[in-house]
C-alpha positions as a LaTeX table, in Angstrom:
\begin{tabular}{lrrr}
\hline
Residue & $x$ (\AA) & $y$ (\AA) & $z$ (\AA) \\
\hline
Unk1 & $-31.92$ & $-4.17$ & 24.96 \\
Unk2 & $-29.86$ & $-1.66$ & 23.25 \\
Unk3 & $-27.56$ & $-2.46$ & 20.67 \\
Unk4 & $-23.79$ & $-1.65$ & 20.97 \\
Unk5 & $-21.74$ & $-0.40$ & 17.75 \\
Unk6 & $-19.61$ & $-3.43$ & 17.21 \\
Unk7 & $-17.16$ & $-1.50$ & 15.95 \\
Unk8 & $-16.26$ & $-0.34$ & 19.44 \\
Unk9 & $-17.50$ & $-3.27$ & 21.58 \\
Unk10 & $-14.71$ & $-5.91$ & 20.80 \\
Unk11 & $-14.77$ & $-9.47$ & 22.27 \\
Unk12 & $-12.13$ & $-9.25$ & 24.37 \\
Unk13 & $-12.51$ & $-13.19$ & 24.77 \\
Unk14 & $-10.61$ & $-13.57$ & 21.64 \\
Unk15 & $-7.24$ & $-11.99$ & 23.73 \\
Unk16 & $-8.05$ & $-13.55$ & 26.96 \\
Unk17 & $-8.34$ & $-17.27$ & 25.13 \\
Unk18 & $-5.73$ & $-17.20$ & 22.49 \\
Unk19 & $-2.98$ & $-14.20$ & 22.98 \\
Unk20 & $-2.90$ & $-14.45$ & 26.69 \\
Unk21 & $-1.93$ & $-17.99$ & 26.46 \\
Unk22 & 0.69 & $-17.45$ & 24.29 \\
Unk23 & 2.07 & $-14.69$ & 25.87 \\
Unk24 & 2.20 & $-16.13$ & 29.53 \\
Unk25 & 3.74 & $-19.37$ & 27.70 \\
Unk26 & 6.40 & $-17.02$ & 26.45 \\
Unk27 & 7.03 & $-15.22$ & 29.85 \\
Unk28 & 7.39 & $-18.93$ & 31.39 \\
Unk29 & 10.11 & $-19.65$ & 28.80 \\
Unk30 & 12.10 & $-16.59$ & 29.99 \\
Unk31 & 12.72 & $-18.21$ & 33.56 \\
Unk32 & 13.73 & $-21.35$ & 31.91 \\
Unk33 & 16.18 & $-19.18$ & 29.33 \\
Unk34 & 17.40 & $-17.28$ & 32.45 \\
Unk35 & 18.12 & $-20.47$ & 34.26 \\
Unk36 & 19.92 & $-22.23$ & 31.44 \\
Unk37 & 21.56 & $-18.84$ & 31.15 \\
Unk38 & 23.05 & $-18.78$ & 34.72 \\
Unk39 & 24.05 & $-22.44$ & 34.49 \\
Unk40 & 26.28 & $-21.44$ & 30.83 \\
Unk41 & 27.68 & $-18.35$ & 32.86 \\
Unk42 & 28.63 & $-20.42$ & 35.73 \\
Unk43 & 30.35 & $-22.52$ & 33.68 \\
Unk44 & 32.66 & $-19.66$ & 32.39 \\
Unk45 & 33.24 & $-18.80$ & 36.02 \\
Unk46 & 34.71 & $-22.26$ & 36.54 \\
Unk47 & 36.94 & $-22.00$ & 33.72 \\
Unk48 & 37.84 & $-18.61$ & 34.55 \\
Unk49 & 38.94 & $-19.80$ & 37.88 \\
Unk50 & 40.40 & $-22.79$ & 36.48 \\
Unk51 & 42.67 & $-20.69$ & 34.38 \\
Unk52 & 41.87 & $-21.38$ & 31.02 \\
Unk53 & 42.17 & $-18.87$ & 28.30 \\
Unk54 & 39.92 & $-16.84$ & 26.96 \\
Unk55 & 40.80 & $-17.92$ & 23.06 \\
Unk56 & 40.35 & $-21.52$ & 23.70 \\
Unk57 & 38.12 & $-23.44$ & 22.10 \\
Unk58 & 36.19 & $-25.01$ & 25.29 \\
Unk59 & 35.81 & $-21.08$ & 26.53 \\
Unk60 & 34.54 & $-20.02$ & 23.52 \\
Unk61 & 32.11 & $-22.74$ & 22.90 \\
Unk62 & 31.28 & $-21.84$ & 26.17 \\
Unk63 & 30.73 & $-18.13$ & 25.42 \\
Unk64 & 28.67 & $-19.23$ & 22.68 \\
Unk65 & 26.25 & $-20.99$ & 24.22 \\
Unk66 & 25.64 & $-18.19$ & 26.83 \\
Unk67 & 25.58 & $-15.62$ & 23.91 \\
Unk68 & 22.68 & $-18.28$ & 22.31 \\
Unk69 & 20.86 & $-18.07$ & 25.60 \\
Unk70 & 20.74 & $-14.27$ & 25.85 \\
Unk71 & 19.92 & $-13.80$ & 22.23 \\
Unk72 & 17.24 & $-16.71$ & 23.07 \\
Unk73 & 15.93 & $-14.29$ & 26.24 \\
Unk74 & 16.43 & $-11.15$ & 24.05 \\
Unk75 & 14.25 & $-12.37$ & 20.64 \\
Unk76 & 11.27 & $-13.74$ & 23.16 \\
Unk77 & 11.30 & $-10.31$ & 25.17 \\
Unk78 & 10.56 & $-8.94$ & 21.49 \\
Unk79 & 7.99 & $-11.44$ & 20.33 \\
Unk80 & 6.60 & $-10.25$ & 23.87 \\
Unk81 & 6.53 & $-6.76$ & 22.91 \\
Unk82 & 4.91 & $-8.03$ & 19.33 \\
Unk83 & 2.45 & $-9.41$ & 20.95 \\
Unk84 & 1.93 & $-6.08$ & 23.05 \\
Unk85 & 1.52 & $-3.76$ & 20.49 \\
Unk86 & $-1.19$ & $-6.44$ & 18.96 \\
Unk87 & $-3.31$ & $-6.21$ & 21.31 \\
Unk88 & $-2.97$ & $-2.22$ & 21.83 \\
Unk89 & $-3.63$ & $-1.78$ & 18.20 \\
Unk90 & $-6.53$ & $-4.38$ & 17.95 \\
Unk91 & $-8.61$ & $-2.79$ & 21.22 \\
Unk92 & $-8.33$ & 1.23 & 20.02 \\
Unk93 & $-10.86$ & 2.72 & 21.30 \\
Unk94 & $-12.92$ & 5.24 & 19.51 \\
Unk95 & $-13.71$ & 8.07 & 22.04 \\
Unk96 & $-16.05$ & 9.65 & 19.63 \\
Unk97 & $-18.94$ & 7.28 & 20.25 \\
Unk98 & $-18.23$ & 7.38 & 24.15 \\
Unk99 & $-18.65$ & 10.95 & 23.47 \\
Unk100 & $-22.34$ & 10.90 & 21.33 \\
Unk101 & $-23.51$ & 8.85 & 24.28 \\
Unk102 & $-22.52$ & 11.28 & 26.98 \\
Unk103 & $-24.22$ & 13.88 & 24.45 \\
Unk104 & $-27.23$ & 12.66 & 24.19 \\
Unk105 & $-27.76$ & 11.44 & 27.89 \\
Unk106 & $-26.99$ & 15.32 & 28.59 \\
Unk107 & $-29.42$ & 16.34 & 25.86 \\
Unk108 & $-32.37$ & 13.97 & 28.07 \\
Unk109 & $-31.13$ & 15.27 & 30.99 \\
Unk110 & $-32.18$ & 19.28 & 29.73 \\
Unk111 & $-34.64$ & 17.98 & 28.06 \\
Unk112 & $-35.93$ & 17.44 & 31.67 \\
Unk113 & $-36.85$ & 13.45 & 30.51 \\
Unk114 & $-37.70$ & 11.53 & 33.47 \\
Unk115 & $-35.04$ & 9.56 & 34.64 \\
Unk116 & $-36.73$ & 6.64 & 35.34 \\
Unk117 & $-38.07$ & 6.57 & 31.92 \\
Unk118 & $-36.89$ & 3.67 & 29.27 \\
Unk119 & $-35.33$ & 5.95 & 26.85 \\
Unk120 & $-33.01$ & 7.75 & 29.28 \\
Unk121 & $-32.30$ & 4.16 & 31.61 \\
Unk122 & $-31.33$ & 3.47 & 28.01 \\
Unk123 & $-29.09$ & 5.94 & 26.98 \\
Unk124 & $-27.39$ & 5.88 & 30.89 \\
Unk125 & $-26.44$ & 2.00 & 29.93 \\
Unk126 & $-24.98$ & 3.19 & 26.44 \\
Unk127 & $-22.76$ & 5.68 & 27.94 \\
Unk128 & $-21.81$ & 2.86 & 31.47 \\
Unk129 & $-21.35$ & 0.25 & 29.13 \\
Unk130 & $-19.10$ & 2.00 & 26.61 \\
Unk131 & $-17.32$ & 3.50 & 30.15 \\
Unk132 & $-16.78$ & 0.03 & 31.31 \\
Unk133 & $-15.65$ & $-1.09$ & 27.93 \\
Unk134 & $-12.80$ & 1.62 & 28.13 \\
Unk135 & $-11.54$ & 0.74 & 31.15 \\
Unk136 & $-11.98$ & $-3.16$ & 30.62 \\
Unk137 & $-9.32$ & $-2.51$ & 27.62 \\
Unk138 & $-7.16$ & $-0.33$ & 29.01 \\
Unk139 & $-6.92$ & $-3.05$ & 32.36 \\
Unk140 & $-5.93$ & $-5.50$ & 29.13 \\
Unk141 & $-3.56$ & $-3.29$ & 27.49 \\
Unk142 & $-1.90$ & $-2.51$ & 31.20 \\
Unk143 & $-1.82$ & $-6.15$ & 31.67 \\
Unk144 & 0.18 & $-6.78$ & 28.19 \\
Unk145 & 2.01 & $-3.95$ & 29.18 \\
Unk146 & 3.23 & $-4.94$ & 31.94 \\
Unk147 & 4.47 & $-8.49$ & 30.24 \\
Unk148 & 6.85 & $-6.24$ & 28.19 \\
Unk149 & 7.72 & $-4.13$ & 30.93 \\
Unk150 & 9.14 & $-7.56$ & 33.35 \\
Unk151 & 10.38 & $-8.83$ & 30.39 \\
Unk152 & 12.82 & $-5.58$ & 29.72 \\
Unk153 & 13.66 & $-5.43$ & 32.77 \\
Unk154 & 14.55 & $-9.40$ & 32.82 \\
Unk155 & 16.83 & $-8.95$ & 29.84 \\
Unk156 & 18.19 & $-6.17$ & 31.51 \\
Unk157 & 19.51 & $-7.81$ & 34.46 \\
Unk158 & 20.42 & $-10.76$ & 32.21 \\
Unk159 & 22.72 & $-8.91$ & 30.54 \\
Unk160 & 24.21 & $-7.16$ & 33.65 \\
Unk161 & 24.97 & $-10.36$ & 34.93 \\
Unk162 & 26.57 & $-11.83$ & 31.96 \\
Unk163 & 28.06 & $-8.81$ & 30.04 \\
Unk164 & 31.76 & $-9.73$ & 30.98 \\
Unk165 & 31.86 & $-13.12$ & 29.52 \\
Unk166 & 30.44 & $-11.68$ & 26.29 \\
Unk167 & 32.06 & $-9.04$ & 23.80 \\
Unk168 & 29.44 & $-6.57$ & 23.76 \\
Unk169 & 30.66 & $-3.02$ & 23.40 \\
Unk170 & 29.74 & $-0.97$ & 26.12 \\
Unk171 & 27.98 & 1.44 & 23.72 \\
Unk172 & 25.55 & $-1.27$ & 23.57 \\
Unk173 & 25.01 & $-2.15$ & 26.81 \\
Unk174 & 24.20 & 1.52 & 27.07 \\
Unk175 & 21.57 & 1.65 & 24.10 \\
Unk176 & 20.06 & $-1.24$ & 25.53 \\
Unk177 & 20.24 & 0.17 & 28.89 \\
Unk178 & 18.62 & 3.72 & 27.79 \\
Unk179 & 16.08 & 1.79 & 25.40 \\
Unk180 & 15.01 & 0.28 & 28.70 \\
Unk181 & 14.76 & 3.07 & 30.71 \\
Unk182 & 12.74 & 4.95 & 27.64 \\
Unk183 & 10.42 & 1.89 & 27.49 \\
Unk184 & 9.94 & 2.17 & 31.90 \\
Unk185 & 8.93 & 5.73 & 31.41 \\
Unk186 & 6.51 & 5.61 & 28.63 \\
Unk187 & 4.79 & 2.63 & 30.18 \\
Unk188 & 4.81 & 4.66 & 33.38 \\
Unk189 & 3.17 & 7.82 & 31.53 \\
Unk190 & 0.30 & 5.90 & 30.13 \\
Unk191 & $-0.80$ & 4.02 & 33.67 \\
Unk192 & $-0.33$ & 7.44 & 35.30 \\
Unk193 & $-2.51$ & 9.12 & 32.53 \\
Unk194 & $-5.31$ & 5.98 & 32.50 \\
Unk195 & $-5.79$ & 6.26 & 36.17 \\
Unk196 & $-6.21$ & 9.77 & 36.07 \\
Unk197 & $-9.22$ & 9.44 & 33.31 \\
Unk198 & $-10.89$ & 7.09 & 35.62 \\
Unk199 & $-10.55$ & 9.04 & 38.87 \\
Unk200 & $-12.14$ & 12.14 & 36.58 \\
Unk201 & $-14.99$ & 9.68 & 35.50 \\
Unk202 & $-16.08$ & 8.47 & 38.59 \\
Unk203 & $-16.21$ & 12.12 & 39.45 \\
Unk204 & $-18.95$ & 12.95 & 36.08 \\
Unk205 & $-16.29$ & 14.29 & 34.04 \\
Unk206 & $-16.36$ & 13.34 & 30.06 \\
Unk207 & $-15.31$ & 14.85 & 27.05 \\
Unk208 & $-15.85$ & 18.15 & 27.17 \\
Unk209 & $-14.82$ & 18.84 & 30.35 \\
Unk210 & $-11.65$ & 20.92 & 30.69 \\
Unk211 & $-9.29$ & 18.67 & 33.17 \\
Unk212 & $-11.10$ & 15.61 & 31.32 \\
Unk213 & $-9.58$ & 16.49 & 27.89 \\
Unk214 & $-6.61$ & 17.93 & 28.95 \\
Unk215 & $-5.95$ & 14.13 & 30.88 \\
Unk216 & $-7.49$ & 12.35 & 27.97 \\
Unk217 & $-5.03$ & 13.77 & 25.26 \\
Unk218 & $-1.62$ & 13.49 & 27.84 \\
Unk219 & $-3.31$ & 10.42 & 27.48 \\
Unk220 & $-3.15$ & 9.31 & 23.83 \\
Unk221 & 0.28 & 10.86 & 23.07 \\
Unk222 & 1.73 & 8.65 & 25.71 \\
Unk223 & $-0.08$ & 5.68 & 24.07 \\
Unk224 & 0.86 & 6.72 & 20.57 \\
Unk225 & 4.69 & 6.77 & 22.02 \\
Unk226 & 4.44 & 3.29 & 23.07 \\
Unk227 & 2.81 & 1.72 & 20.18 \\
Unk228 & 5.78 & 3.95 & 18.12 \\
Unk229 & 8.25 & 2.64 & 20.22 \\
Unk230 & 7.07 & $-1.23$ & 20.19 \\
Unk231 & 6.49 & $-1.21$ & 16.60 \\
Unk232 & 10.25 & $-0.28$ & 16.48 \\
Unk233 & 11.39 & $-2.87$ & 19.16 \\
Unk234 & 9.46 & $-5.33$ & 16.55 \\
Unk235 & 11.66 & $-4.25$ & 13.50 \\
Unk236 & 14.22 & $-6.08$ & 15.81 \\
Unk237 & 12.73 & $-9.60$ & 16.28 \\
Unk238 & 12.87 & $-12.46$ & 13.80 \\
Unk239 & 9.37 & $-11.87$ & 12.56 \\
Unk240 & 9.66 & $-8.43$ & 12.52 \\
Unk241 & 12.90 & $-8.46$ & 9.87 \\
Unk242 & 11.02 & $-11.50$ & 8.26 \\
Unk243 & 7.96 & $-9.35$ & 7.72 \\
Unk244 & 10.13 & $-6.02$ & 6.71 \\
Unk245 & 11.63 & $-8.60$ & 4.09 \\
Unk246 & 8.58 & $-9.73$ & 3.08 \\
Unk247 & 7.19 & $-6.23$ & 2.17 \\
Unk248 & 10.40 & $-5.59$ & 0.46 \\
Unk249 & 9.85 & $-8.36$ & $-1.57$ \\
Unk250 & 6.38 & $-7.48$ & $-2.56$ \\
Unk251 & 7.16 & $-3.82$ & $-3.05$ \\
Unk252 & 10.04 & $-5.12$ & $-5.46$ \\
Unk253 & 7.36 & $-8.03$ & $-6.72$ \\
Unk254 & 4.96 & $-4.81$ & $-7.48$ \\
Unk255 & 7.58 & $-2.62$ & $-8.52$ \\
Unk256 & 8.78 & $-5.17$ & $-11.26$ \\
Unk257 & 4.68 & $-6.00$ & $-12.41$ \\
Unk258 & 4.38 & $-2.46$ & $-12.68$ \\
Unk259 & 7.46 & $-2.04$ & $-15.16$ \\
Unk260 & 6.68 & $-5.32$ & $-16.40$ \\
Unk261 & 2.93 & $-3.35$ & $-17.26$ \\
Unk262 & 4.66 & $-0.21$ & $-18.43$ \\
Unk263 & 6.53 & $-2.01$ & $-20.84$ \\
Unk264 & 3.69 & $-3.96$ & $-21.94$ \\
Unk265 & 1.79 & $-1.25$ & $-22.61$ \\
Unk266 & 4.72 & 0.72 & $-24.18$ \\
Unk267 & 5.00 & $-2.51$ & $-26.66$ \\
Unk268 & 1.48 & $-2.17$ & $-27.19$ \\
Unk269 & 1.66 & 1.45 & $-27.96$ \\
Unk270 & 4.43 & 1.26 & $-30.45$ \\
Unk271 & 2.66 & $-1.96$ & $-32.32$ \\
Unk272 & $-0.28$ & 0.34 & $-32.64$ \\
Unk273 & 1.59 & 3.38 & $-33.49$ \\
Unk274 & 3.55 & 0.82 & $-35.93$ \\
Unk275 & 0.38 & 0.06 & $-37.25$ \\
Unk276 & $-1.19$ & 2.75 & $-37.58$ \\
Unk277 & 1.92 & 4.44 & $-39.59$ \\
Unk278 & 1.50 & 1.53 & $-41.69$ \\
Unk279 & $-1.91$ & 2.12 & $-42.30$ \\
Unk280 & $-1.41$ & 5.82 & $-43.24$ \\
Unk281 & 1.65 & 4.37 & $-45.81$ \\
Unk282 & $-0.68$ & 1.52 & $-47.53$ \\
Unk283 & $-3.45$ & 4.34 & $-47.38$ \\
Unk284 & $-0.71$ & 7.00 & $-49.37$ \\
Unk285 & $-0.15$ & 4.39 & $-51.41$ \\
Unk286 & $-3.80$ & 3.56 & $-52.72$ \\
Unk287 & $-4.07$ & 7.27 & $-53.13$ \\
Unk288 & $-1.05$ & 7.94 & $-55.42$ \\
Unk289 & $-1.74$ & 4.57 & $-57.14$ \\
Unk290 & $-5.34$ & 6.51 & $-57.88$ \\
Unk291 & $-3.87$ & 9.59 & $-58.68$ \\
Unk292 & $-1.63$ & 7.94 & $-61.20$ \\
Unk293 & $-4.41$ & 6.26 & $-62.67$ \\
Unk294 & $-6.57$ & 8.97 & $-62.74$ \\
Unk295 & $-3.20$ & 11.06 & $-64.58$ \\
Unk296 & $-3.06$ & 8.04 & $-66.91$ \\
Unk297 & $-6.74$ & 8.23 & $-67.79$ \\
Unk298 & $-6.62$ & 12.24 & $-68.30$ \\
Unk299 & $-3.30$ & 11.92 & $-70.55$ \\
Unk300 & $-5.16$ & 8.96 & $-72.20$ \\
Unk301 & $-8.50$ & 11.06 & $-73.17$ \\
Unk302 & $-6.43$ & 14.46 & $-74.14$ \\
Unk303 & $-4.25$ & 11.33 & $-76.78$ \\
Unk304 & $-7.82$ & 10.23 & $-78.01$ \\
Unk305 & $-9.06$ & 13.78 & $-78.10$ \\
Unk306 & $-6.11$ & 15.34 & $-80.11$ \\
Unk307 & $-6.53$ & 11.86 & $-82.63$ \\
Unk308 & $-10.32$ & 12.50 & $-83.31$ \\
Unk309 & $-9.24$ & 16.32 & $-83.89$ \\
Unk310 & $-6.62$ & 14.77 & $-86.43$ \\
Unk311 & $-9.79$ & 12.78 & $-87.91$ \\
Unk312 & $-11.80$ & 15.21 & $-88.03$ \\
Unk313 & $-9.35$ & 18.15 & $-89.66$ \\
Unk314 & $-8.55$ & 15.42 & $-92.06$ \\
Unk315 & $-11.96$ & 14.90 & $-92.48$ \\
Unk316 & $-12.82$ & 18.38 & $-93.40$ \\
Unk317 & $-10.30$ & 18.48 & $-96.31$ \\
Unk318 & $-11.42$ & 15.40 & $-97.68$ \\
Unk319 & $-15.08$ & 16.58 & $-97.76$ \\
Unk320 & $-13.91$ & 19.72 & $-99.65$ \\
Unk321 & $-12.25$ & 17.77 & $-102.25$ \\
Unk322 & $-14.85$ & 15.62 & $-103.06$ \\
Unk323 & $-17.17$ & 18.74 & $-103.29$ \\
Unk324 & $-14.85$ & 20.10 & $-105.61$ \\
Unk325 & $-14.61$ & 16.72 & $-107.37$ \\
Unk326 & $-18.16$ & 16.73 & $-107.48$ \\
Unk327 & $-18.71$ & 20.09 & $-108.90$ \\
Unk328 & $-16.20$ & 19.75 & $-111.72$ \\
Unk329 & $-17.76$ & 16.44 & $-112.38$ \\
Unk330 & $-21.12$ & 18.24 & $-112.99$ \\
Unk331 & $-19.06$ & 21.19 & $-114.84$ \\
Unk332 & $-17.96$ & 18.63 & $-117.03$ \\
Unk333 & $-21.36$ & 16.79 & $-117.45$ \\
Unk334 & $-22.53$ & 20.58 & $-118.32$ \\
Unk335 & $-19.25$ & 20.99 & $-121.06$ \\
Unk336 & $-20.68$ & 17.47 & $-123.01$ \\
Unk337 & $-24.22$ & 18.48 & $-122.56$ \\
Unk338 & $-23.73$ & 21.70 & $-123.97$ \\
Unk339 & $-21.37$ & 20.05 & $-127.02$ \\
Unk340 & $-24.38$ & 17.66 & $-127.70$ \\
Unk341 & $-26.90$ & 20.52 & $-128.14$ \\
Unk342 & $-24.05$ & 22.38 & $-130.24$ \\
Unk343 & $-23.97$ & 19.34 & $-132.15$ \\
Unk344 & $-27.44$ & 18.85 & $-133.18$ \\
Unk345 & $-27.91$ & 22.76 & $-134.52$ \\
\hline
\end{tabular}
């Protein structure tokens, strides 16, 4: 049994069981929102009839509570449209592994493999499986589609049928109008385009085929334009403006750890330039302290050295006077030694 690259086989099980639900629950609370919507709008025709003016208080309470009813319809055609572009997004199909299969079943088939053999029966239930897989999605992504699509055109009656109790401009019943009418024909581009890739598939033609690619990439554009186009639609909703807040708030949350980090660091860098300036000071300081002492000491010897020169000149000059001392001493010694000898003759 071969073994499918999960990365393209999805479960779809996971949309049919939980997102499906939701989303038919939500299409079910549009005909209860419509229906609670005609009931406020009669209302206003009965007090229309009945005379009563527009700036009262009962008309306008009841012009509120058909406003809350069409923003009620409006907000779940969104979440609709949410829901949409979910499952688009989560079942993207990746065309290049549909396109290695049809390779290499082309490669058996000039390789001149038997076709009954296991390796090419194989590779034939790669490439029908990955086929089927295609189509299964986009029949899924039609099918959301197609949610949005009643759903636009359900607010868009809604609002025809309401717009003269409310005080919308008529420049907005026109965007509305022409965001409607852009939604109809992008929808209508991609189900035109999808049917056309399957028509050229039952046919043999894949990737690489010239009508094949030209189909397959009229194709994609028209299905990048919707999920562009929902993904704008869900700016609009409740959770969409909730979650555009929420990144706001963590960009600004980031944004302030960042500076918060910057000036960390900055404080960090001037303590250790601080300390490192006071390092080379304390450092300056040992080293004139030495240079001083070593001054000190040199002044100190050259003191000593010019005292033992003193001591030693003085020195000299008391040696010779002793010498001379000395020899007048024995000059004298010789005068009485020589009156002795005088003496005795």
């Amino acid at each position: 049994m071969p073994q499918y690259d999960g990365s393209i086989i999805i479960d779809t099980s996971i949309i049919t069981k939980n997102v499906r639900p939701k989303v038919k629950e939500i299409v079910k609370s549009l005909e209860e929102i419509g229906k609670d919507a005609e009931k406020a709008r009669e209302k206003l025709d009965l007090l229309d009839k009945a005379g009563v003016s527009h700036s009262s208080e009962e008309y306008k309470a009841a012009q509120a509570e058909l406003q809350k009813y069409v923003d009620a319809y409006r907000n779940a055609m969104y979440q609709i449209a949410e829901y949409s572009q979910g499952v688009s997004d989560s079942l993207s199909f990746d065309t290049s592994k549909l396109d290695e299969a049809r390779a290499k079943l082309q490669s058996l088939d000039e390789s001149g493999i038997d076709h009954l053999s296991k390796e090419y029966k194989e590779a034939e239930r790669d490439l029908n499986h990955l086929i089927d897989a295609q189509q299964r999605y986009q029949e899924i992504i039609d099918e959301f589609g197609s949610y949005t699509k009643n759903a636009f055109e359900g607010f868009k009656n809604l609002r025809s049928e309401t717009e003269k109790y409310l005080s919308a401009t008529q420049e907005q019943n026109k965007d509305i109008s022409n965001a409607l009418g852009h939604w109809n024909e992008l929808r209508g581009n991609v189900e035109e385009y999808a049917k056309a890739l399957i028509e050229l598939q039952d046919q043999g033609k894949f990737f690489g085929d010239e009508d094949y690619d030209k189909v397959y990439l009229a194709w994609k554009n028209a299905t990048d334009a919707v999920k562009a186009y929902q993904a704008e639609l869900n700016k609009q909703t409740a959770s969409g403006q909730a979650k555009i807040a929420e990144q706001e708030a963590k960009a600004a949350e980031r944004k302030e750890a960042a500076q918060r980090k910057a000036e960390e660091q900055a404080e960090k860098a001037l303590q250790k330039e601080n300390a490192r300036i006071q390092k080379e000071i304390e450092n300056q300081a040992k080293l004139e302290a030495k240079e001083a002492e070593r001054q000190a000491k040199i002044q100190a010897e050259a003191a000593e050295e010019e005292r033992l020169n003193r001591i030693r000149v003085n020195a000299v000059a008391s040696n010779d006077e002793i010498i001379a001392k000395v020899e007048r001493i024995k000059q004298l010694e010789q005068e009485i030694s020589d009156l002795k000898t005088a003496e005795r003759t």
